[in-house]
TORPA-4810 file (N, C-alpha, C, O; in nm, 3 decimals):
<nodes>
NODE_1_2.476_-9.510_-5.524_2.430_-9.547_-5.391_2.447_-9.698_-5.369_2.493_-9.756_-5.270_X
NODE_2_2.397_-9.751_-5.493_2.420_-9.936_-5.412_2.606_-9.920_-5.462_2.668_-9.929_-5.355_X
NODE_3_2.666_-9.909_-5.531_2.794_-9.950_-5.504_2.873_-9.892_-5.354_2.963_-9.958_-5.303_X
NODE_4_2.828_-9.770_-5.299_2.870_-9.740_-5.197_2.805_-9.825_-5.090_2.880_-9.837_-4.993_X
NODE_5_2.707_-9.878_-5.079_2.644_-9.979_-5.015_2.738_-10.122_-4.984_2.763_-10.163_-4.870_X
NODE_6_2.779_-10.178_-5.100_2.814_-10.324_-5.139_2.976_-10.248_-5.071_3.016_-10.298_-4.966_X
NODE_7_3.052_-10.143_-5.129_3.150_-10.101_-5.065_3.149_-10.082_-4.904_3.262_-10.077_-4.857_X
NODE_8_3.063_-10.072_-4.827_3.030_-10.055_-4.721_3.047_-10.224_-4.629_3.130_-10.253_-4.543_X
NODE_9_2.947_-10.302_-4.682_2.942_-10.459_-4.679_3.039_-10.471_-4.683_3.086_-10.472_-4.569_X
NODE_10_3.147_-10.489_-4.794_3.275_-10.500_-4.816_3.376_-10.473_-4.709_3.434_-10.569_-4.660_X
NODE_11_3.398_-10.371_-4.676_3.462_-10.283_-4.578_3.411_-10.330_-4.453_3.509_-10.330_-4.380_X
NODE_12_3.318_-10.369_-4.391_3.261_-10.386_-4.270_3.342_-10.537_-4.280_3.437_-10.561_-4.205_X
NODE_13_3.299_-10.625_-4.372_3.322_-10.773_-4.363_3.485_-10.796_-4.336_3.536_-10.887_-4.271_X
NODE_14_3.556_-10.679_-4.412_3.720_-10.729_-4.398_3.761_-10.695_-4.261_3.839_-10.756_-4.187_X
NODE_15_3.682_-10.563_-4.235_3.716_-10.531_-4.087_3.657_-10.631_-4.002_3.741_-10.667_-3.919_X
NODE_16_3.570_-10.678_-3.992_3.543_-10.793_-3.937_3.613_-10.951_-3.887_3.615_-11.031_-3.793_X
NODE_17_3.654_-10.930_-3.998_3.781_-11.064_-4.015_3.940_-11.038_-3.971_4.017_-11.115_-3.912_X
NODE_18_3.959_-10.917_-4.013_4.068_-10.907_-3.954_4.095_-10.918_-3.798_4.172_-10.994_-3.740_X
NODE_19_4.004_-10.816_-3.743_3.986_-10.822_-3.591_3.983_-10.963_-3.512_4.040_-10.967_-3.403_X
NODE_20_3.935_-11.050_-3.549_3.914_-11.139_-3.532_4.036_-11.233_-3.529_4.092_-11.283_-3.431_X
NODE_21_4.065_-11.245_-3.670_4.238_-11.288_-3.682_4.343_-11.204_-3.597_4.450_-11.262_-3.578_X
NODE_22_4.331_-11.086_-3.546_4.407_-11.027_-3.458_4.377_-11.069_-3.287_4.461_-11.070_-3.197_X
NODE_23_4.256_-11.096_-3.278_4.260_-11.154_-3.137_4.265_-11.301_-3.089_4.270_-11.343_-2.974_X
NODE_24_4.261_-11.392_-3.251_4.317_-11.508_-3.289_4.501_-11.505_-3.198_4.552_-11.558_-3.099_X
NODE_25_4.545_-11.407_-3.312_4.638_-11.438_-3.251_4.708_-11.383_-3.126_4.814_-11.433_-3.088_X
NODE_26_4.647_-11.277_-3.061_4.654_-11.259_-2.936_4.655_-11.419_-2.866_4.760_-11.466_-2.825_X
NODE_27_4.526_-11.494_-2.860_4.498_-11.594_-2.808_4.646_-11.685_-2.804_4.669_-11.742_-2.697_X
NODE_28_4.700_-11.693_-2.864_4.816_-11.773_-2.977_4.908_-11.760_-2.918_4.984_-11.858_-2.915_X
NODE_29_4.944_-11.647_-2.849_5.026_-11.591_-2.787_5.026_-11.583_-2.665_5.107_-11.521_-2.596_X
NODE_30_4.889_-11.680_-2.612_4.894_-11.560_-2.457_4.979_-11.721_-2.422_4.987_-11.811_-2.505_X
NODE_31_5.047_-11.729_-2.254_5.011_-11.823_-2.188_4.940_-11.927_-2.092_4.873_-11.902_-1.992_X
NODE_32_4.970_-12.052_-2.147_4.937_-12.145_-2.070_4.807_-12.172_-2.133_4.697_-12.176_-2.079_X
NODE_33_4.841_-12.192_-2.272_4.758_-12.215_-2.336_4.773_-12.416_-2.397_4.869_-12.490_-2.377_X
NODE_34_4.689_-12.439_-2.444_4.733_-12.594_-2.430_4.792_-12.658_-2.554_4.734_-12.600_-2.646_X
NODE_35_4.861_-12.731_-2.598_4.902_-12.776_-2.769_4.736_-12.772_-2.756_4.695_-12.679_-2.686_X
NODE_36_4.658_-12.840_-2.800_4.527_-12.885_-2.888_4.487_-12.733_-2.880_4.530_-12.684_-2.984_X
NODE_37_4.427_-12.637_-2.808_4.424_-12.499_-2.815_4.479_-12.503_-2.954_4.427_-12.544_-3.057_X
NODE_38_4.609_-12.447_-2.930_4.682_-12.396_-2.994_4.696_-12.456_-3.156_4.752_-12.390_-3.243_X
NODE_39_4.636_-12.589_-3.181_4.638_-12.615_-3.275_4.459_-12.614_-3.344_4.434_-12.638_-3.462_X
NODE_40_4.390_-12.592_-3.275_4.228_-12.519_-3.319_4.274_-12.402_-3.327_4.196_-12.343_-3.403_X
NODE_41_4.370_-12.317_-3.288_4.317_-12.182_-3.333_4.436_-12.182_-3.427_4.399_-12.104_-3.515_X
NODE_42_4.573_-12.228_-3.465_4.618_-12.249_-3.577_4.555_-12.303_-3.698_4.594_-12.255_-3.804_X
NODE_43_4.469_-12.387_-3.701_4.332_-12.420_-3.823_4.262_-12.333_-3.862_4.228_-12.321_-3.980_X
NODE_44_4.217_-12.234_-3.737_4.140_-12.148_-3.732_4.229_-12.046_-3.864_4.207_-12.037_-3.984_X
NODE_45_4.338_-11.977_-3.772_4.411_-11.862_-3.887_4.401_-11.928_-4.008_4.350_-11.875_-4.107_X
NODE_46_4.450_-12.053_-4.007_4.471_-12.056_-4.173_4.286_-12.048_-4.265_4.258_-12.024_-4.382_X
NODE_47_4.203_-12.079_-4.150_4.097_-12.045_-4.243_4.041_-11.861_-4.272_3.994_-11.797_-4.365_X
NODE_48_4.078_-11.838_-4.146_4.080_-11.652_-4.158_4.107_-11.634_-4.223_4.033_-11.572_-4.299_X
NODE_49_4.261_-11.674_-4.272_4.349_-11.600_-4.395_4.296_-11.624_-4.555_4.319_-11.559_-4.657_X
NODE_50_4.226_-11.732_-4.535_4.117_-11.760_-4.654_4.021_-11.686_-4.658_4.006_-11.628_-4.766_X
NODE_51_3.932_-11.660_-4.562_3.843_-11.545_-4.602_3.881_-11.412_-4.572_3.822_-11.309_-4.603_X
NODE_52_3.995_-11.428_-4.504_4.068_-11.226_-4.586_4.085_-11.196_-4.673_4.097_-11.078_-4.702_X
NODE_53_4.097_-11.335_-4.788_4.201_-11.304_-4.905_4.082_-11.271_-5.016_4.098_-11.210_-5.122_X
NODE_54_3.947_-11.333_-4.960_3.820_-11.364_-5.069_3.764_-11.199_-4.996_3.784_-11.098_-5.063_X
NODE_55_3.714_-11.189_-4.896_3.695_-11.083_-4.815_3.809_-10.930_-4.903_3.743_-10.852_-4.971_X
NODE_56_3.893_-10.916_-4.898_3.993_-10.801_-4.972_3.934_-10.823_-5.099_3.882_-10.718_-5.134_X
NODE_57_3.919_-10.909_-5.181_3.902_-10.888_-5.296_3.757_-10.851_-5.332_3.737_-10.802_-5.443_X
NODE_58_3.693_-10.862_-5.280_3.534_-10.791_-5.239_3.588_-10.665_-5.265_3.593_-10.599_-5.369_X
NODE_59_3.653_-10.633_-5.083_3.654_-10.478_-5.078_3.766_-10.401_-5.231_3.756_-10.288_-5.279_X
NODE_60_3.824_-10.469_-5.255_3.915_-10.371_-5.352_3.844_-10.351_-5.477_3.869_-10.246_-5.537_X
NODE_61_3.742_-10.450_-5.538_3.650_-10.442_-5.624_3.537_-10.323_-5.583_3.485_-10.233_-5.650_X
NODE_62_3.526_-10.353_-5.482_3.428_-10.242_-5.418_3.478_-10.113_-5.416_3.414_-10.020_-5.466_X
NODE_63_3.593_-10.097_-5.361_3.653_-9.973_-5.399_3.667_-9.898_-5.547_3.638_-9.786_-5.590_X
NODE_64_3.723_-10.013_-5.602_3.753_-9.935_-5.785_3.599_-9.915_-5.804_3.601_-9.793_-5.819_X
NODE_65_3.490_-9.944_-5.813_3.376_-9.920_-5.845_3.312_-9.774_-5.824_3.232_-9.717_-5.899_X
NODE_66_3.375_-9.721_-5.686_3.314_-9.561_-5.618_3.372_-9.509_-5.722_3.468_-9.550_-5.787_X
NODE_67_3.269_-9.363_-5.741_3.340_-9.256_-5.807_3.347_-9.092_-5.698_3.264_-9.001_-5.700_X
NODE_68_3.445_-9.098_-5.630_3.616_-9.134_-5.718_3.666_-9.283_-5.630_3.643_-9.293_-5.509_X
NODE_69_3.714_-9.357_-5.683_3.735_-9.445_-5.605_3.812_-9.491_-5.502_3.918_-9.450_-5.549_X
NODE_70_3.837_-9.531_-5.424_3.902_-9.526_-5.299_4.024_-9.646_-5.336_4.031_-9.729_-5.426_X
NODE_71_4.115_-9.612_-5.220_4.238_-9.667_-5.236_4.225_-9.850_-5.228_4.145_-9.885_-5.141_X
NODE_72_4.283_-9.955_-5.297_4.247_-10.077_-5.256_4.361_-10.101_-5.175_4.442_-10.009_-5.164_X
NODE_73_4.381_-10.205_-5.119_4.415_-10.265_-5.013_4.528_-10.397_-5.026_4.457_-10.497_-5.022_X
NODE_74_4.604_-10.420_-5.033_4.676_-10.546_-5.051_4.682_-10.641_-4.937_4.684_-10.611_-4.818_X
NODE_75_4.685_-10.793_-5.001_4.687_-10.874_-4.864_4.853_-10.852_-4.764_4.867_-10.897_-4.651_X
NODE_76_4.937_-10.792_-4.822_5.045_-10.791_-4.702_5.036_-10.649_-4.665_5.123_-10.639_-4.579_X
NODE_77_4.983_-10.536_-4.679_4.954_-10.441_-4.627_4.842_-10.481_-4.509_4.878_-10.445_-4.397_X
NODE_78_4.760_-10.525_-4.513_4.644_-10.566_-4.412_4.733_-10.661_-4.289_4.725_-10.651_-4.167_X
NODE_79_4.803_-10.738_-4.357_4.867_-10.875_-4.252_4.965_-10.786_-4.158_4.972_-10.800_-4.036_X
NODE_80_5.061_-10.664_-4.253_5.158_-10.582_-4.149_5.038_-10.531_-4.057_5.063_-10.563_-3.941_X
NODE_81_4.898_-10.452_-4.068_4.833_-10.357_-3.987_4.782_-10.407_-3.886_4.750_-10.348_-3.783_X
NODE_82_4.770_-10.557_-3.919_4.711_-10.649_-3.814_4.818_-10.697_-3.720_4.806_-10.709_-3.598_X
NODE_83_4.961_-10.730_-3.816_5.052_-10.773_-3.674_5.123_-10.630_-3.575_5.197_-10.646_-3.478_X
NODE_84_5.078_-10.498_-3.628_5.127_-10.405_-3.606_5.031_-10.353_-3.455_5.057_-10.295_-3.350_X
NODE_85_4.915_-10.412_-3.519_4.767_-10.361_-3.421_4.751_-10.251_-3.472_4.683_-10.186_-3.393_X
NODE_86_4.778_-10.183_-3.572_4.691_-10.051_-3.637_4.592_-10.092_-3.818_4.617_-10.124_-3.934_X
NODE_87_4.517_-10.072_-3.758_4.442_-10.128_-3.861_4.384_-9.955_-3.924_4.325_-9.872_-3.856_X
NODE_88_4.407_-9.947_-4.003_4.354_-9.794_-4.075_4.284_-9.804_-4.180_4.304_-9.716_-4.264_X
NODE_89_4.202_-9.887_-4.205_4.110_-9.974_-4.290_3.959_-9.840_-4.238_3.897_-9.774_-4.321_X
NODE_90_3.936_-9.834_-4.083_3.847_-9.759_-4.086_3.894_-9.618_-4.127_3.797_-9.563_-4.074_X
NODE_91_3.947_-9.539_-4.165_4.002_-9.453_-4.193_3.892_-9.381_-4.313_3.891_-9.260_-4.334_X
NODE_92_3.777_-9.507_-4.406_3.726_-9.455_-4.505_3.578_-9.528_-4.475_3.502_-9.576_-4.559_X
NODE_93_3.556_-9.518_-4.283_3.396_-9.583_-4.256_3.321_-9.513_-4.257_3.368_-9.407_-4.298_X
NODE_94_3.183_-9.500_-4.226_3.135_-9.391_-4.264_3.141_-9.234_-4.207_3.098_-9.130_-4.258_X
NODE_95_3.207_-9.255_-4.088_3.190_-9.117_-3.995_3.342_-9.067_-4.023_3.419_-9.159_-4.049_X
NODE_96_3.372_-8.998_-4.022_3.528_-8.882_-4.046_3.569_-8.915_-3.887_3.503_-8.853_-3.803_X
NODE_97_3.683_-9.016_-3.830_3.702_-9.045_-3.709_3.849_-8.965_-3.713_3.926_-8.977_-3.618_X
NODE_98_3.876_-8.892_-3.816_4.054_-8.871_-3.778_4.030_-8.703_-3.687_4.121_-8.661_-3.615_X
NODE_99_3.945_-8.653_-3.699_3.895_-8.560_-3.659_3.852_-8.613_-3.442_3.855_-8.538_-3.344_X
NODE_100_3.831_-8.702_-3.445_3.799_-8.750_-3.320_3.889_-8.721_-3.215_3.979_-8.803_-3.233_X
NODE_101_3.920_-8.647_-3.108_4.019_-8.630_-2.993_4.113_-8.781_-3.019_4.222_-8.780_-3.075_X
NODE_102_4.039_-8.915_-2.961_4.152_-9.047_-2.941_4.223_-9.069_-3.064_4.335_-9.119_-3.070_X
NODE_103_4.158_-9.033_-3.160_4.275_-9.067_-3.316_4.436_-8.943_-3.301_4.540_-8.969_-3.361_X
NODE_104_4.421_-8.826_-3.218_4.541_-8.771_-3.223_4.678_-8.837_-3.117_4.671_-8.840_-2.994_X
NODE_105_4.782_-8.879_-3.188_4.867_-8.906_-3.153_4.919_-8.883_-3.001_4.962_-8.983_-2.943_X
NODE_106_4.920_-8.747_-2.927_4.936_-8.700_-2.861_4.824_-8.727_-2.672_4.857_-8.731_-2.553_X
NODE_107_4.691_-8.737_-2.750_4.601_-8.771_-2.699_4.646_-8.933_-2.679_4.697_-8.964_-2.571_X
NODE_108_4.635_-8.999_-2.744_4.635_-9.154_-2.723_4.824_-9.152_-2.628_4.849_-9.213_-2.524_X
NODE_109_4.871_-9.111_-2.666_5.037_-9.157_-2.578_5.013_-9.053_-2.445_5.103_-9.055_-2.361_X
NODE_110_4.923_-8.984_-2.425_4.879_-8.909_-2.281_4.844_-8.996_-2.187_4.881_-9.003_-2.070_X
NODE_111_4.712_-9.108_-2.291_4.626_-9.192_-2.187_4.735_-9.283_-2.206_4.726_-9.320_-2.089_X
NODE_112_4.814_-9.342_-2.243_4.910_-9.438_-2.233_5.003_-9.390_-2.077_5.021_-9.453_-1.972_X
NODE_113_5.031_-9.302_-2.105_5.150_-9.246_-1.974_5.010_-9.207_-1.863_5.036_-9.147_-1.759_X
NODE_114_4.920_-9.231_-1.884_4.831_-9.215_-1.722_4.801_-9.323_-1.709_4.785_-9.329_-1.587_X
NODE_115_4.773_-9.455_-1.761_4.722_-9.558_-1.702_4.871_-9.636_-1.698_4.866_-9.758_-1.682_X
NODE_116_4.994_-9.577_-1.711_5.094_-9.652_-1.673_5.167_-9.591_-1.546_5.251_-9.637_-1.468_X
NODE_117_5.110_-9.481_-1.556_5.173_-9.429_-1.351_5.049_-9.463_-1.294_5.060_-9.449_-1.172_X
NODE_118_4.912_-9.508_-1.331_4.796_-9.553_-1.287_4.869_-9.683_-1.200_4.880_-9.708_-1.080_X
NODE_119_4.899_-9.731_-1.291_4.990_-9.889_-1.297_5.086_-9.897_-1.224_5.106_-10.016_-1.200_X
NODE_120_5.178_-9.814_-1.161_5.291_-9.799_-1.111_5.299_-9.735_-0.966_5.393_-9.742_-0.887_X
NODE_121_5.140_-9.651_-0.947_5.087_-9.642_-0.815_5.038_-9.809_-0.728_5.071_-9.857_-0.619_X
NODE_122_4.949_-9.855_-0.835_4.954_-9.978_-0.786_5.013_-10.082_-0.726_4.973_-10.143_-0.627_X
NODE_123_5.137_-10.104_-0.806_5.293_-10.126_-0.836_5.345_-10.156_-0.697_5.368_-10.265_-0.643_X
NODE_124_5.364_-9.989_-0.638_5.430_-9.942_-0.547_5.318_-9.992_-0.387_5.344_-10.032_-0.273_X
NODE_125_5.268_-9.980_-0.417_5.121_-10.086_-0.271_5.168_-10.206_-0.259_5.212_-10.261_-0.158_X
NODE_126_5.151_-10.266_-0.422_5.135_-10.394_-0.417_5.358_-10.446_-0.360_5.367_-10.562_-0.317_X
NODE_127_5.428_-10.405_-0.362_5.547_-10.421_-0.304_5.581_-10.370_-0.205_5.686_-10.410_-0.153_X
NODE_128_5.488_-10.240_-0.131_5.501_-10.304_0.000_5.452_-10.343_0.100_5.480_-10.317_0.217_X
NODE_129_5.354_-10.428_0.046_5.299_-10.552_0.104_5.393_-10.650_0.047_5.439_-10.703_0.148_X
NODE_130_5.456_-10.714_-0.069_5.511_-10.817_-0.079_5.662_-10.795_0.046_5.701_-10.890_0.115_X
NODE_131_5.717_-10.676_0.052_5.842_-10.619_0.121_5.813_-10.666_0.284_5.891_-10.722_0.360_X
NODE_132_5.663_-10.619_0.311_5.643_-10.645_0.462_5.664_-10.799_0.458_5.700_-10.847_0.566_X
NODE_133_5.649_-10.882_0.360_5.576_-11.049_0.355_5.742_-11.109_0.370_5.777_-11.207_0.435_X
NODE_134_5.821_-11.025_0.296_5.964_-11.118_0.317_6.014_-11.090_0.427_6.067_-11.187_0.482_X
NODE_135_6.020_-10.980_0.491_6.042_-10.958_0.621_5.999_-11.017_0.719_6.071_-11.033_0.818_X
NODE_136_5.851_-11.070_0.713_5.805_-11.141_0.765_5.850_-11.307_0.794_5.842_-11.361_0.905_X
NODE_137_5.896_-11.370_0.679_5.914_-11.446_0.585_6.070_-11.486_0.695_6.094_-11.583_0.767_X
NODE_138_6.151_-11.362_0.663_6.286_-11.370_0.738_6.302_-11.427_0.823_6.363_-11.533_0.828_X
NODE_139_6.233_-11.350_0.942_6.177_-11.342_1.087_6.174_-11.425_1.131_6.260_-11.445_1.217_X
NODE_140_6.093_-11.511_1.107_6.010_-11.648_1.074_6.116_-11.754_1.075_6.127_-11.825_1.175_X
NODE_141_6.174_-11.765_0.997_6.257_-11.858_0.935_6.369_-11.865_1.064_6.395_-11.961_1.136_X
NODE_142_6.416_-11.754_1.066_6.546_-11.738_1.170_6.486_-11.777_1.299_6.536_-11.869_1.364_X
NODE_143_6.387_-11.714_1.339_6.304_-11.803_1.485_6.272_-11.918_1.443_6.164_-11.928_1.501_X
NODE_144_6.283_-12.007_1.388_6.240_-12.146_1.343_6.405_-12.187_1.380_6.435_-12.207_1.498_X
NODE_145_6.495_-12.196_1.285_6.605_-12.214_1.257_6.624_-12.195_1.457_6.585_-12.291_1.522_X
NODE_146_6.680_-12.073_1.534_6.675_-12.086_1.613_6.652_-12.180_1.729_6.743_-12.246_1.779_X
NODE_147_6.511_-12.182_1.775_6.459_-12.266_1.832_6.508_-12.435_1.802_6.530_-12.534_1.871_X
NODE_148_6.510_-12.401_1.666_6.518_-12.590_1.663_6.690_-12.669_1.722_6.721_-12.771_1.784_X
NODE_149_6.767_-12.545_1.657_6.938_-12.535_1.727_6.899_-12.536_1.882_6.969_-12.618_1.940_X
NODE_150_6.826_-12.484_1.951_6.855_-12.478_2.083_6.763_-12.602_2.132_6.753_-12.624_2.253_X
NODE_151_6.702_-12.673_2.046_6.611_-12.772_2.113_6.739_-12.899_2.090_6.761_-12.982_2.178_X
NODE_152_6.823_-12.895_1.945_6.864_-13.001_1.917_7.008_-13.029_2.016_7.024_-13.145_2.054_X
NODE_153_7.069_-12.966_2.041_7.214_-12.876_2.126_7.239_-12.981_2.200_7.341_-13.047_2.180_X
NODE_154_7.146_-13.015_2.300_7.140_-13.119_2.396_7.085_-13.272_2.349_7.047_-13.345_2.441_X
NODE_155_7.082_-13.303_2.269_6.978_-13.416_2.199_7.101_-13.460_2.032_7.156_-13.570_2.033_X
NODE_156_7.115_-13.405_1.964_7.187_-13.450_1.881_7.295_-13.315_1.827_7.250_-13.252_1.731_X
NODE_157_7.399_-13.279_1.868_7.486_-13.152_1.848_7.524_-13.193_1.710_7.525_-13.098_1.632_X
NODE_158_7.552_-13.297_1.664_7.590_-13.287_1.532_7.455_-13.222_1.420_7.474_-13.139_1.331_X
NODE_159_7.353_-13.271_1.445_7.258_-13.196_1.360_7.256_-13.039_1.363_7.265_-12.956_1.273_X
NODE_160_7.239_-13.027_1.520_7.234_-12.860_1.582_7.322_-12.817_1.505_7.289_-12.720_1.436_X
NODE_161_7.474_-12.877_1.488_7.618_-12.808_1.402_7.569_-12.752_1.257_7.604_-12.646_1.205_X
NODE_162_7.470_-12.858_1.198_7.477_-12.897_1.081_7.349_-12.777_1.009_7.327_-12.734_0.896_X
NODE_163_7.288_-12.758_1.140_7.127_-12.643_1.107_7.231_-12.507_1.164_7.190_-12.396_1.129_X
NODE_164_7.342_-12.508_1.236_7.388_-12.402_1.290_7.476_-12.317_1.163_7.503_-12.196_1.163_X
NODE_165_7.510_-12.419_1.059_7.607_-12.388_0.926_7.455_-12.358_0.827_7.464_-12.253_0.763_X
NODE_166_7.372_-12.406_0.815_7.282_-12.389_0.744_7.243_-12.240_0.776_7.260_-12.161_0.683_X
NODE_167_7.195_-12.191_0.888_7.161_-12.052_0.947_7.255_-11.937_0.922_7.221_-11.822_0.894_X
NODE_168_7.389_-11.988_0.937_7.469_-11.828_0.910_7.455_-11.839_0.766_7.484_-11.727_0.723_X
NODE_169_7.421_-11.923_0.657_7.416_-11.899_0.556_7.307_-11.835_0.510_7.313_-11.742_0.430_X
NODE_170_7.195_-11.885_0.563_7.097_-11.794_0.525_7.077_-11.670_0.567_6.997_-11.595_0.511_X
NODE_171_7.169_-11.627_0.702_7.163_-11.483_0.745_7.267_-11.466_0.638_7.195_-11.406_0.559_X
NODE_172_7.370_-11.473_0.583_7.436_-11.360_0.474_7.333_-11.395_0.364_7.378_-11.329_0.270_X
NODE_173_7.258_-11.437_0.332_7.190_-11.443_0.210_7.049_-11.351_0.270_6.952_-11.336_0.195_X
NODE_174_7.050_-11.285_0.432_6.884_-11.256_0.410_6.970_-11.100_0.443_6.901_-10.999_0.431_X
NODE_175_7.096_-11.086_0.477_7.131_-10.966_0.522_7.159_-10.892_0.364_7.165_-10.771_0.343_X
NODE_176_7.172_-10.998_0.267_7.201_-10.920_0.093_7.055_-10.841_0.045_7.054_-10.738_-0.023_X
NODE_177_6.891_-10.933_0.113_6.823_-10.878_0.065_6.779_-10.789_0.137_6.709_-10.700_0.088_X
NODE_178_6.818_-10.795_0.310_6.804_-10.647_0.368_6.890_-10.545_0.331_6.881_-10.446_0.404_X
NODE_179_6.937_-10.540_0.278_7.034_-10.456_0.230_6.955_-10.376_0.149_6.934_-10.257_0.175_X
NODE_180_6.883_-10.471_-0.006_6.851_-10.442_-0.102_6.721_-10.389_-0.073_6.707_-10.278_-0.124_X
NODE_181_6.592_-10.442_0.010_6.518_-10.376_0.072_6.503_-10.253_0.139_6.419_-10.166_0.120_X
NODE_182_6.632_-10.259_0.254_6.644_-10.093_0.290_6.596_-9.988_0.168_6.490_-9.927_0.154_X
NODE_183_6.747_-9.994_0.067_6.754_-9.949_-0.061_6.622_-9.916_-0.120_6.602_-9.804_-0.167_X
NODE_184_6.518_-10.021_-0.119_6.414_-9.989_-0.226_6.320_-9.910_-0.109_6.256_-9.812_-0.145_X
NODE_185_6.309_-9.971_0.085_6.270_-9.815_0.137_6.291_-9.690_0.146_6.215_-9.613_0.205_X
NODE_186_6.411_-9.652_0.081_6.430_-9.476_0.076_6.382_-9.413_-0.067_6.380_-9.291_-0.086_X
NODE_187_6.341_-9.518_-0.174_6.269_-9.465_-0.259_6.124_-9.380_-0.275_6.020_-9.409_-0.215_X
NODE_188_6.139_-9.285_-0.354_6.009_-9.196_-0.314_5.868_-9.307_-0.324_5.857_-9.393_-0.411_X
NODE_189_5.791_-9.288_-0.242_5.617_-9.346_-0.243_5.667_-9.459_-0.168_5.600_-9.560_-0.191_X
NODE_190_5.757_-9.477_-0.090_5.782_-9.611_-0.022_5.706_-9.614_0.098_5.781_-9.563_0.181_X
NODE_191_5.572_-9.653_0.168_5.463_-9.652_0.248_5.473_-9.761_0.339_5.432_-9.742_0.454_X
NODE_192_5.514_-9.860_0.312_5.555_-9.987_0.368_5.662_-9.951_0.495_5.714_-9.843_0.523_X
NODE_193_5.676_-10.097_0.566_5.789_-10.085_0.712_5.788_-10.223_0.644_5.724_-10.308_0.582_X
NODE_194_5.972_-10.164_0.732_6.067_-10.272_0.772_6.049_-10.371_0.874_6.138_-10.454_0.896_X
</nodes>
């Protein structure tokens, strides 16, 4: 009973640390993060990796001790599970979790493919509102452009010339993305106007 105890401690503490070092380096990774950041939580890992290494050797002592004893653990087996994001360390906590619905393979890549057409309903809203915004955007621009040619015409024609070469360029450059717009309105869930 106390070695399954101290094995328990053991096991809780590495899982502890690891997690930790895994959202370490999430952090590490994300952006727009700052050098000094980035160099506190680089201090940081290298001290994690110090108490993983004292932390594992707990648990693997702890392990050979059970009878029958449980599998130990190596420090580059733990470092792959952590950069992998599968940590299977709980695999021997106290409750039987492989038995659990979310531990089956099938189950977990289900909720993966629903919160990614979850994601892709969204997706499809959120573009066409951005679709209405360039259209808008177009519109805009060409009545600007416009107006200012017909204000300048009489007042300085060389500028008017000069915004008049500027304008057909941006109409073949806005007629490429009406083009490409049409295109993405005949796609299915397309809710948005032209």
């Amino acid at each position: 009973e106390m070695g399954e105890r101290r094995y328990r401690r053991a096991l809780d503490e590495l899982e502890r640390l690891v997690v930790q070092r895994l959202l370490e380096l999430t952090k590490l990774n994300m952006s727009g993060v700052g050098y000094k950041l980035r160099e506190k939580i680089r201090k940081a890992l290298q001290a994690r990796s110090e108490a993983i290494r004292k932390a594992l050797e707990r648990y693997n002592t702890a392990a050979k001790s059970l009878i029958p004893p449980r599998p130990t653990v190596t420090w580059t087996t733990v470092i792959e599970q952590v950069q992998l994001g599968e940590l299977t360390l709980l695999q021997h906590s106290r409750q039987d979790i492989h038995a659990l619905p979310w531990t089956q393979p099938l189950n977990r890549e289900a909720a993966c493919l629903y919160f990614k057409i979850k994601r892709a309903r969204e997706e499809v809203i959120r573009r066409n509102v951005e679709i209405q915004r360039q259209v808008t955007f177009m519109l805009d621009n060409f009545n600007d452009y416009w107006h200012t040619i017909a204000a300048m015409s009489a007042e300085d024609p060389d500028l008017a010339a000069e915004l008049q070469e500027r304008l057909d360029y941006q109409v073949q450059i806005d007629g490429e993305i009406v083009t490409k717009l049409y295109e993405a309105s005949r796609l299915p869930g397309f809710s948005g106007t032209l």
